[in-house]
Residue frames as qw, qx, qy, qz and C-alpha x, y, z in Angstrom:
[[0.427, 0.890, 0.111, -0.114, -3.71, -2.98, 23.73],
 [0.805, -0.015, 0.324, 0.497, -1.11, -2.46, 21.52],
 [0.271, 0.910, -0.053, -0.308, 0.17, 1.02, 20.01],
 [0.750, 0.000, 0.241, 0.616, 2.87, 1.61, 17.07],
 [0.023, 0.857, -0.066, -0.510, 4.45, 4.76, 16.40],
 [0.684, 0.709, 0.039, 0.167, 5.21, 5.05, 12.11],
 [0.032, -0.874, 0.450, -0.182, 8.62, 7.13, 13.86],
 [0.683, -0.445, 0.566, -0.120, 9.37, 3.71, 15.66],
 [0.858, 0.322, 0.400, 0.016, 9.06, 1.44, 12.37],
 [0.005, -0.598, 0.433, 0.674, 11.58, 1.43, 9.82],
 [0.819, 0.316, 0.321, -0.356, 10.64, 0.80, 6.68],
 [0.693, -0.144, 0.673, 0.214, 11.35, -1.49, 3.56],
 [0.283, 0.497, -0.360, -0.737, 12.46, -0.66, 0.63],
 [0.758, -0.049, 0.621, -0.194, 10.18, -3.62, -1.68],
 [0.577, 0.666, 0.346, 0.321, 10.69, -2.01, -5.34],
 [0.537, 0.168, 0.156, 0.812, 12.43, 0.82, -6.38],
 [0.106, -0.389, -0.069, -0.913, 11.10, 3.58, -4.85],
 [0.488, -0.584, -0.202, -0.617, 8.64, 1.90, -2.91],
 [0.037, 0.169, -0.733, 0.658, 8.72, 1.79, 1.15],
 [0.564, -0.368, -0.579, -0.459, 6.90, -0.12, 3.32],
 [0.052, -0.275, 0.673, -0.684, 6.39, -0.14, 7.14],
 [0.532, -0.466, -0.694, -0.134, 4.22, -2.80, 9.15],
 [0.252, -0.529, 0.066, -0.808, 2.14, -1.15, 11.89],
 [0.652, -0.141, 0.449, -0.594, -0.29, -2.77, 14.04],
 [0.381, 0.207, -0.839, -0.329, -0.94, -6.18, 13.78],
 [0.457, -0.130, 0.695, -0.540, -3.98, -8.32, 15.22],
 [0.588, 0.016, 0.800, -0.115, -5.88, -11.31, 15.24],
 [0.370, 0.532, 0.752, -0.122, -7.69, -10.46, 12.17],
 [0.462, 0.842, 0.239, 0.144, -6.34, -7.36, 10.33],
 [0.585, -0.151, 0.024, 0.796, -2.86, -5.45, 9.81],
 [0.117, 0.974, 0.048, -0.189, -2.23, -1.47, 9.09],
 [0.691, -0.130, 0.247, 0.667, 0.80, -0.68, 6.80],
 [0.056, 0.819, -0.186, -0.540, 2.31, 2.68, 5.97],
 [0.761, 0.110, 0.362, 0.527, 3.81, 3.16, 2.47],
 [0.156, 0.881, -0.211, -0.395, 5.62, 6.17, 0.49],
 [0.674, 0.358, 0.459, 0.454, 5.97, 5.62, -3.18],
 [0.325, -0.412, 0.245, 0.815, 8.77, 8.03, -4.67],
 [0.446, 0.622, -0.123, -0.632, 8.13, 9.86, -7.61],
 [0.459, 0.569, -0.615, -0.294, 8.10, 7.64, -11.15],
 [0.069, -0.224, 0.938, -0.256, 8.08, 4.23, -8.88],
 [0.618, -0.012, -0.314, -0.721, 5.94, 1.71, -9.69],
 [0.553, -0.238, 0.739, -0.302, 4.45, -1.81, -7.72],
 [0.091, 0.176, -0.918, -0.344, 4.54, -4.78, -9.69],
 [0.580, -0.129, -0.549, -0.588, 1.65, -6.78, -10.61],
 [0.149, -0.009, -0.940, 0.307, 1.16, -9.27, -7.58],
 [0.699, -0.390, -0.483, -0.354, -2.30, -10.73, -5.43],
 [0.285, 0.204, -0.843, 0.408, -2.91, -11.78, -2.55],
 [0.338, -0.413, -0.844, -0.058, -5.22, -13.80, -0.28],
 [0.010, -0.447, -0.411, 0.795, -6.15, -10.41, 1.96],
 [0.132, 0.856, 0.485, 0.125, -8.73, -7.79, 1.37],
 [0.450, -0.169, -0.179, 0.858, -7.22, -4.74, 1.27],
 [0.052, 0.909, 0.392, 0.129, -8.45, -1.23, 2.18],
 [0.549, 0.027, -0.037, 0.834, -6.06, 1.93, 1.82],
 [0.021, 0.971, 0.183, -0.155, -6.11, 5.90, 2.17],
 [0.574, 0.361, 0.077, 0.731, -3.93, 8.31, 0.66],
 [0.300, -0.828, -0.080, 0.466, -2.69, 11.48, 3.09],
 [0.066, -0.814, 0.195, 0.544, -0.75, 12.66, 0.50],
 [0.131, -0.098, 0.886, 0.433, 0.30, 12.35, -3.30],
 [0.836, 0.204, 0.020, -0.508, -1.87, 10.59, -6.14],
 [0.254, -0.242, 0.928, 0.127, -1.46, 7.13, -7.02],
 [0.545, 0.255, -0.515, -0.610, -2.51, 5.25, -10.38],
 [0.503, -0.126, 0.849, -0.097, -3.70, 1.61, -9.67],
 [0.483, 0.277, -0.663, -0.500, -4.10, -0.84, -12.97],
 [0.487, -0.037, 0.745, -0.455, -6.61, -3.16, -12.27],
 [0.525, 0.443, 0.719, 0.101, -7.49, -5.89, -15.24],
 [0.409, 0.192, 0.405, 0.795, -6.11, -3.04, -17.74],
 [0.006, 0.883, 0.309, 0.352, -8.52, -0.02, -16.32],
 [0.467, 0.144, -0.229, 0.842, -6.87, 2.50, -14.49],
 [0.377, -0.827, -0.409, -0.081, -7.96, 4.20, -11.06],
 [0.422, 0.352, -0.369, 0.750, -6.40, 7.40, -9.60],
 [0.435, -0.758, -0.404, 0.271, -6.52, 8.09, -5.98],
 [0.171, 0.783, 0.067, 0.595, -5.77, 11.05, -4.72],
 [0.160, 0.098, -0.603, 0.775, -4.54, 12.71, -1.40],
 [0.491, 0.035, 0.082, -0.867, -7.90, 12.36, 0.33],
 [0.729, -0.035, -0.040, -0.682, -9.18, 9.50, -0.97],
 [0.643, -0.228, 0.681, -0.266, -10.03, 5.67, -0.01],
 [0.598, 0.332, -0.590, -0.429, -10.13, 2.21, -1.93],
 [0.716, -0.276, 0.640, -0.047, -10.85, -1.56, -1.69],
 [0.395, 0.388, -0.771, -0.315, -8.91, -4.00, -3.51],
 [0.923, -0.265, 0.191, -0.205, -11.24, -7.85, -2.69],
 [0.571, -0.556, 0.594, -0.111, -8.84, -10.55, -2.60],
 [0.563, 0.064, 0.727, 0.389, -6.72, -12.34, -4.90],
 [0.393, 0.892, 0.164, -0.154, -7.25, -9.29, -7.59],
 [0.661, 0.237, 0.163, 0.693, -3.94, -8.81, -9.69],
 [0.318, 0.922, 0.196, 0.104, -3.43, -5.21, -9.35],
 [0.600, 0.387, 0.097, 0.693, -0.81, -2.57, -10.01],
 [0.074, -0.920, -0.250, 0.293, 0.02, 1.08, -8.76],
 [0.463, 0.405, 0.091, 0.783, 2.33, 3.84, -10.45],
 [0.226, -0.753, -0.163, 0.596, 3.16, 7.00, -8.57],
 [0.444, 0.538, 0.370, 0.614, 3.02, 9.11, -12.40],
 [0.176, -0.941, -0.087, -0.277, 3.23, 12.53, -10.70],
 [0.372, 0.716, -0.290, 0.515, 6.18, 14.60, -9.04],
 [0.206, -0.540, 0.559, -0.594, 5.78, 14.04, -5.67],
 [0.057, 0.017, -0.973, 0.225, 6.01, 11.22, -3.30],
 [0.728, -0.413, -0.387, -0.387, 2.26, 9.07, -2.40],
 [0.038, -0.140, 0.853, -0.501, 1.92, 8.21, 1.27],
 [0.695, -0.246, -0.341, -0.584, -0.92, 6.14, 2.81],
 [0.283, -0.098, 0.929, -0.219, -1.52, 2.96, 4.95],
 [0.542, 0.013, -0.696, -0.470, -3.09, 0.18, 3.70],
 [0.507, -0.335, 0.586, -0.535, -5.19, -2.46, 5.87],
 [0.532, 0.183, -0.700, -0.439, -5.41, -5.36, 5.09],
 [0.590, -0.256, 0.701, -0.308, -7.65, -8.87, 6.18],
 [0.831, -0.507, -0.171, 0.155, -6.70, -11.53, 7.08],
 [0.249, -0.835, 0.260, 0.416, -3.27, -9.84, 8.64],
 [0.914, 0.336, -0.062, 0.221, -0.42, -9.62, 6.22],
 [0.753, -0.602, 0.136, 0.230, 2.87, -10.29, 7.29],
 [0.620, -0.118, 0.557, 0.540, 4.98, -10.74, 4.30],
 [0.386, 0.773, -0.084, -0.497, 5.27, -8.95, 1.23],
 [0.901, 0.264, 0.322, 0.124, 6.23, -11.66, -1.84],
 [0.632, 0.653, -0.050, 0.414, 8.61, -9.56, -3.72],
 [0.243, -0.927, 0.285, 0.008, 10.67, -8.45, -1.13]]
């Protein structure tokens, strides 16, 4: 077994505002933290994972094929694989979450 403490992990700034931190990693799915600053937005990008995510805190916009979904502090999403989307932290206070994603991901293209 394998544990990671979020306190242990420093994270990466990948955009302006937005921080990322790789967690766990196994054969077959990853866990990353992020905290997106106020006004900070993630670029358009894909990628060959599925991704599922929660928000603990914050809302976050995601732009998906030009509709627009807000999560909230509270609530879950999947994004299937190879979707173009977008997020935007449009609100005063920082967004935190973790994201999971399969197959693992390791890299992050715009860093």
């Amino acid at each position: 077994m394998d544990t990671n403490a979020l306190s242990d992990r420093e994270a990466t700034e990948v955009a302006d505002g937005v921080y990322l931190a790789q967690l766990a990693v196994g054969q077959r799915m990853s866990i990353q933290h992020f905290h997106i600053e106020p006004g900070a937005t993630v670029p358009e990008h894909s990628h060959e994972h599925e991704q599922t995510g929660f928000i603990y805190g914050g809302a976050l916009t995601f732009i998906v094929d030009g509709e627009e979904f807000t999560t909230e502090q509270g609530d879950s999403y999947a994004i299937p694989s190879d979707e173009p989307h977008a997020a935007e932290n449009r609100t005063d206070k920082p967004v935190r979450g973790i994201d999971i994603f399969s197959p693992p991901r390791l890299d992050v293209p715009w860093e």
